[in-house]
C-alpha positions as CSV (number, residue, x, y, z in Angstrom):
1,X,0.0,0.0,0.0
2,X,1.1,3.4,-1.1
3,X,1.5,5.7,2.2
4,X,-0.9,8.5,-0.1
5,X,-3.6,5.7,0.2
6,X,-2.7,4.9,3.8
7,X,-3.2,7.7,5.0
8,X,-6.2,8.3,3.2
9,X,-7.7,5.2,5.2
10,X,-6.3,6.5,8.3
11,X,-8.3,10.2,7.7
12,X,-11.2,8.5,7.0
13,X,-10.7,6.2,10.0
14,X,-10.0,9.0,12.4
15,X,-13.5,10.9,11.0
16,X,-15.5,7.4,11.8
17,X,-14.3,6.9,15.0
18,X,-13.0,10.2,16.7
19,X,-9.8,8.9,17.8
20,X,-7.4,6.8,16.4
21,X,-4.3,5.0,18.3
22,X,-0.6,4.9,16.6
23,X,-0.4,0.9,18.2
24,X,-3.5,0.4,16.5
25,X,-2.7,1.3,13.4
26,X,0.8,-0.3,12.8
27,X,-0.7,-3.4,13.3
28,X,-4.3,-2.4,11.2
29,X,-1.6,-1.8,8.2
30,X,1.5,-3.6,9.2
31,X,4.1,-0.8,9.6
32,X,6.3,0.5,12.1
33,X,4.7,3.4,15.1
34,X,7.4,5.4,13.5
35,X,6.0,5.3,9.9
36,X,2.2,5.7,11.5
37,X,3.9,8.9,13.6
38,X,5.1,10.4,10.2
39,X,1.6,9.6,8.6
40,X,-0.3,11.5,11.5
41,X,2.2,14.8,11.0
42,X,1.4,14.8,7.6
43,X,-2.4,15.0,8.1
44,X,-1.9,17.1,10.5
45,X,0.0,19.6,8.8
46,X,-2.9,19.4,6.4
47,X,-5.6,19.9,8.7
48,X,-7.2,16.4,8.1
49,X,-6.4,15.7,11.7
50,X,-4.9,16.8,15.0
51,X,-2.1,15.5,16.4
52,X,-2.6,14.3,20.3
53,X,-0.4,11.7,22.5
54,X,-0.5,8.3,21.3
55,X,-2.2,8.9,18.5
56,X,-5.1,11.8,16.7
57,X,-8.5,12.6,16.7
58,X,-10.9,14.1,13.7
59,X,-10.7,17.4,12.4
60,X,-14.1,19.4,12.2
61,X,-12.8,21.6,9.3
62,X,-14.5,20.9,5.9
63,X,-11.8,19.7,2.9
64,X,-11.7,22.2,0.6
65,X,-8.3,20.8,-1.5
66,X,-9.1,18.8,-4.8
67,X,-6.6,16.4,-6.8
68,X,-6.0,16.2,-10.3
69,X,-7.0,13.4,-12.2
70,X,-3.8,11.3,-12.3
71,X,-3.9,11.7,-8.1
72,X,-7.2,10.7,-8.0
73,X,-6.5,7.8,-10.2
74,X,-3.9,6.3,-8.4
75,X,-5.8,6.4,-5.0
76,X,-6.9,3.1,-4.0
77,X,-7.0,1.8,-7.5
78,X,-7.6,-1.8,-6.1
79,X,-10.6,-0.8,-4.1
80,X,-12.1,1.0,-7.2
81,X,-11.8,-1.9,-9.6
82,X,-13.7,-4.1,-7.3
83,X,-16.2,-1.3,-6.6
84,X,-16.6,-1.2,-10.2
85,X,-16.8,-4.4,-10.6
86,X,-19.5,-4.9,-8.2
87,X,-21.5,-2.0,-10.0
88,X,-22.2,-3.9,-12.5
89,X,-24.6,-5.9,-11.0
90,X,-27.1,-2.3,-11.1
91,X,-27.2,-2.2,-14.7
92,X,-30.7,-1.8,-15.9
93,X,-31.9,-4.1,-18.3
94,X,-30.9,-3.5,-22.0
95,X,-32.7,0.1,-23.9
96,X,-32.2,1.5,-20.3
97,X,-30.8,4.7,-19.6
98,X,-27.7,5.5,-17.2
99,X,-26.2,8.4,-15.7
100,X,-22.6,8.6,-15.4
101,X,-20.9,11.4,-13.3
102,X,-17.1,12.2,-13.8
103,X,-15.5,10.7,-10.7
104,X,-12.7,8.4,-11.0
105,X,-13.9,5.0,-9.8
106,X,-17.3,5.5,-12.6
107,X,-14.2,6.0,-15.4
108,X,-13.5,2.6,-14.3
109,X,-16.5,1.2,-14.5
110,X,-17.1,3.1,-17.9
111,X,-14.6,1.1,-19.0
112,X,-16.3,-2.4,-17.8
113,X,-19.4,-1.0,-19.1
114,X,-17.9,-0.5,-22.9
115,X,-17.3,-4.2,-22.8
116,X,-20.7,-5.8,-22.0
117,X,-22.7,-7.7,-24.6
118,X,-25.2,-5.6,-24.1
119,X,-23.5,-2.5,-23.8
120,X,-24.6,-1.1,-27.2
121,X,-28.3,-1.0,-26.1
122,X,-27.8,1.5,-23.5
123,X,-28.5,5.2,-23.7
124,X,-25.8,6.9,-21.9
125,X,-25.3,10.3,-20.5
126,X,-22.1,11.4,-18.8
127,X,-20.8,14.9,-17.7
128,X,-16.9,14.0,-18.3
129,X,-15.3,14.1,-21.2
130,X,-13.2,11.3,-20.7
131,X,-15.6,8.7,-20.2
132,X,-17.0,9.7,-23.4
133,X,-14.2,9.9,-25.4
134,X,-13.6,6.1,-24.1
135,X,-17.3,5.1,-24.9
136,X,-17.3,6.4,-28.2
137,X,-14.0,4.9,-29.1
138,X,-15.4,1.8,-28.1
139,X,-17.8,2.0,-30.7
140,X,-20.9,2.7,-28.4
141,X,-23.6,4.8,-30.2
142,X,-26.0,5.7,-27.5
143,X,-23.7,8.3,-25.5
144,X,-24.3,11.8,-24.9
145,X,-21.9,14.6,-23.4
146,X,-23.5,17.2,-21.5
147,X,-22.7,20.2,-22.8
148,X,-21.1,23.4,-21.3
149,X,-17.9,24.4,-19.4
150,X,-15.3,22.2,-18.8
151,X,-13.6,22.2,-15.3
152,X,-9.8,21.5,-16.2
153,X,-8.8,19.9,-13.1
154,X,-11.4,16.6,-13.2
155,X,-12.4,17.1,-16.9
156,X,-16.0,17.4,-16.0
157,X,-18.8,19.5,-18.0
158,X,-20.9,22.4,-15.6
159,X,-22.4,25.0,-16.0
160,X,-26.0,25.8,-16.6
161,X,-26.2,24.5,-20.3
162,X,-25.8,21.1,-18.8
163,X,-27.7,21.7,-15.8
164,X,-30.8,22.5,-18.4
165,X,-30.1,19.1,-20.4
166,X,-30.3,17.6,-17.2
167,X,-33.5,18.8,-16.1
168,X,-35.6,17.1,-19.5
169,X,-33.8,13.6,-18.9
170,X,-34.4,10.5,-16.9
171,X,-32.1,7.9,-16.3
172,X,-32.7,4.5,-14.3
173,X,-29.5,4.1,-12.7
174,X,-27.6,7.1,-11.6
175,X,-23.8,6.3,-11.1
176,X,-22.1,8.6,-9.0
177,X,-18.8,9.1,-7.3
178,X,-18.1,11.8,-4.3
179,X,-15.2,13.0,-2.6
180,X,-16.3,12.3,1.0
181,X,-19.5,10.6,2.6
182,X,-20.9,11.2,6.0
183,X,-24.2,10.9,7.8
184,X,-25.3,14.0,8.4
185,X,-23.8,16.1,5.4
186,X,-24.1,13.3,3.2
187,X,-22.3,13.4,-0.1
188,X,-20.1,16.3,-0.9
189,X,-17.6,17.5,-3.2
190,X,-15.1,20.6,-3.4
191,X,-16.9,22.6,-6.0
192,X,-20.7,24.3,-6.2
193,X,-21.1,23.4,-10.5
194,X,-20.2,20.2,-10.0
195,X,-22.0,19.5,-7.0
196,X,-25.1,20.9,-9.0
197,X,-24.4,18.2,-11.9
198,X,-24.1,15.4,-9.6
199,X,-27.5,17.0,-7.2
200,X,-29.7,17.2,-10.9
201,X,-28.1,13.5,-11.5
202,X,-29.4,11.9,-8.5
203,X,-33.0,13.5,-8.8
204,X,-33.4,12.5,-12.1
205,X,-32.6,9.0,-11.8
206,X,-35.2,6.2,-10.5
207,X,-31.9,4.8,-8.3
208,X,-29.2,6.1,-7.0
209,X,-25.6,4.1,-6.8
210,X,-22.6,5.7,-5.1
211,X,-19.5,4.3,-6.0
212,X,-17.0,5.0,-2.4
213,X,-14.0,3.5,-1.5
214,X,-13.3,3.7,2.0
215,X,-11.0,6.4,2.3
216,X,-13.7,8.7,1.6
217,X,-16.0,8.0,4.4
218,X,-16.3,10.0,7.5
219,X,-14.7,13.0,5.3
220,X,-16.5,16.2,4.6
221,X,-16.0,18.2,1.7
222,X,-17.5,21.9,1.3
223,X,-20.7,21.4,-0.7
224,X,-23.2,18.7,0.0
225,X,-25.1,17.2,-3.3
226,X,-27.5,14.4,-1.3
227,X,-28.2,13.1,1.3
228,X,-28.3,9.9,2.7
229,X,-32.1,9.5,2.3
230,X,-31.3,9.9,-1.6
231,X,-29.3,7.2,-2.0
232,X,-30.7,3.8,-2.5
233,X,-27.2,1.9,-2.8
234,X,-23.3,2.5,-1.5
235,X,-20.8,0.0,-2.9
236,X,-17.2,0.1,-1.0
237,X,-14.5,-2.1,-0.2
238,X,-13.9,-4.1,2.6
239,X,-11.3,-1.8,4.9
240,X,-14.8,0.2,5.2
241,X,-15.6,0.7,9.0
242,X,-17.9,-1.7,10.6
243,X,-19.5,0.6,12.9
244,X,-20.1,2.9,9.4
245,X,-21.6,0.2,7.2
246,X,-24.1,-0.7,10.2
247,X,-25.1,3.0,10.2
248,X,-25.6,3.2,6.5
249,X,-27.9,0.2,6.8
250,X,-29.6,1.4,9.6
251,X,-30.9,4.4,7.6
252,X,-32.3,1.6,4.5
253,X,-29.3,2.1,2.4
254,X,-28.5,-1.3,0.8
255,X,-24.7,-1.1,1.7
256,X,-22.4,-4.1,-0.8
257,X,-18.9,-4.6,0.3
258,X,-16.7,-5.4,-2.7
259,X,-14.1,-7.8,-2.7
């Protein structure tokens, strides 16, 4: 495990349970106190966390900070090809429609998509340009790019040309990624158009999916998009927090751990 992605899980760890112990989490990830010490600083220099003895507890500070597409890539990328693996299993059946926001782990499952028998029979809407450049290279006719703005650093289409398409379309599946989950501010991400993209995405669409590896839960970004009562399903991956999947259920979301 890269220390970027380990100390993602740690973050996310010390926003789920408050307090986290350095003893703990050598042994959680198999490293030395001294490597889970230099982990901790490093959050802590970048507000995620604060430093105490023995150990840190949660920051209250919402994340502001977004990484560019190559970061965000190379984050977990195990975790988010067996979340998009298990994402499959949502498809509709063939002549539905989908929804595809820009976040990393749906490019993945973009990908998976483009190579389903039936893949040709879907009508697809995305808001990245990525994903459709991939679709349409794959020879899939049904795929539409929102038009608009294009936000450089994720490669996503905003603005309120897209937010208009939006608002005449229906999809049965909405696939969405966030940067952080929580239970009170729900799903958030750093910036207000895309946030807007992903809110119209999940009220058009008859069910909701939220692709989120672990790392992201307990963390809150500036500007929530929906909130746990919109969402009907959360696939993550199995370093996910017990205590956090139990919650999730408790509140009727149908909650797949993907392995």
């Amino acid at each position: 495990m890269y220390a970027e992605e380990r100390r993602r899980q740690i973050a996310s760890l010390t926003a789920v349970e408050g307090r986290v112990n350095v003893t703990e989490l050598a042994s959680r990830f198999d490293v030395t106190a001294e490597t889970i010490r230099r982990d901790l600083a490093v959050l802590d220099r970048e507000g995620v966390v604060h430093r105490v003895h023995g150990g840190a507890v949660a920051s209250q500070t919402f994340q502001t900070a977004e990484f560019s597409l190559d970061a965000r890539f190379r984050s977990a990328p195990t975790a988010k090809s067996a979340i998009a693996r298990a994402a499959l299993e949502f498809l509709p059946e063939p002549n539905g429609g989908l929804f595809l926001d820009s976040g990393t782990t749906i490019g993945t499952l973009a990908e998976l998509i483009s190579e389903q028998q039936d893949a040709r029979q879907w009508s697809i809407v995305t808001n990245s340009l990525s994903i459709a450049l991939n679709l349409a290279n794959k020879g899939l006719a049904e795929v539409q790019l929102l038009g608009g703005s294009v936000r450089a650093i994720t490669q996503a289409v905003v603005g309120d040309t897209a937010l208009r398409t939006l608002a005449l379309m229906r999809a049965d599946v909405a696939f969405i990624g966030t940067n952080a989950l929580t239970l009170d501010h729900g799903l958030s991400t750093a910036d207000a158009q895309e946030a807007a993209i992903k809110s119209a995405m999940v009220t058009n669409a008859h069910k909701v999916v939220v692709l989120c590896d672990s790392t992201k839960l307990g963390n809150d970004y500036l500007v929530s998009f929906a909130s746990i009562s919109d969402i009907d399903v959360v696939i993550t991956d199995a370093s996910a927090p017990e205590s956090y999947v139990t919650a999730l259920r408790e509140r009727e979301v149908d909650v797949i751990i993907a392995d």
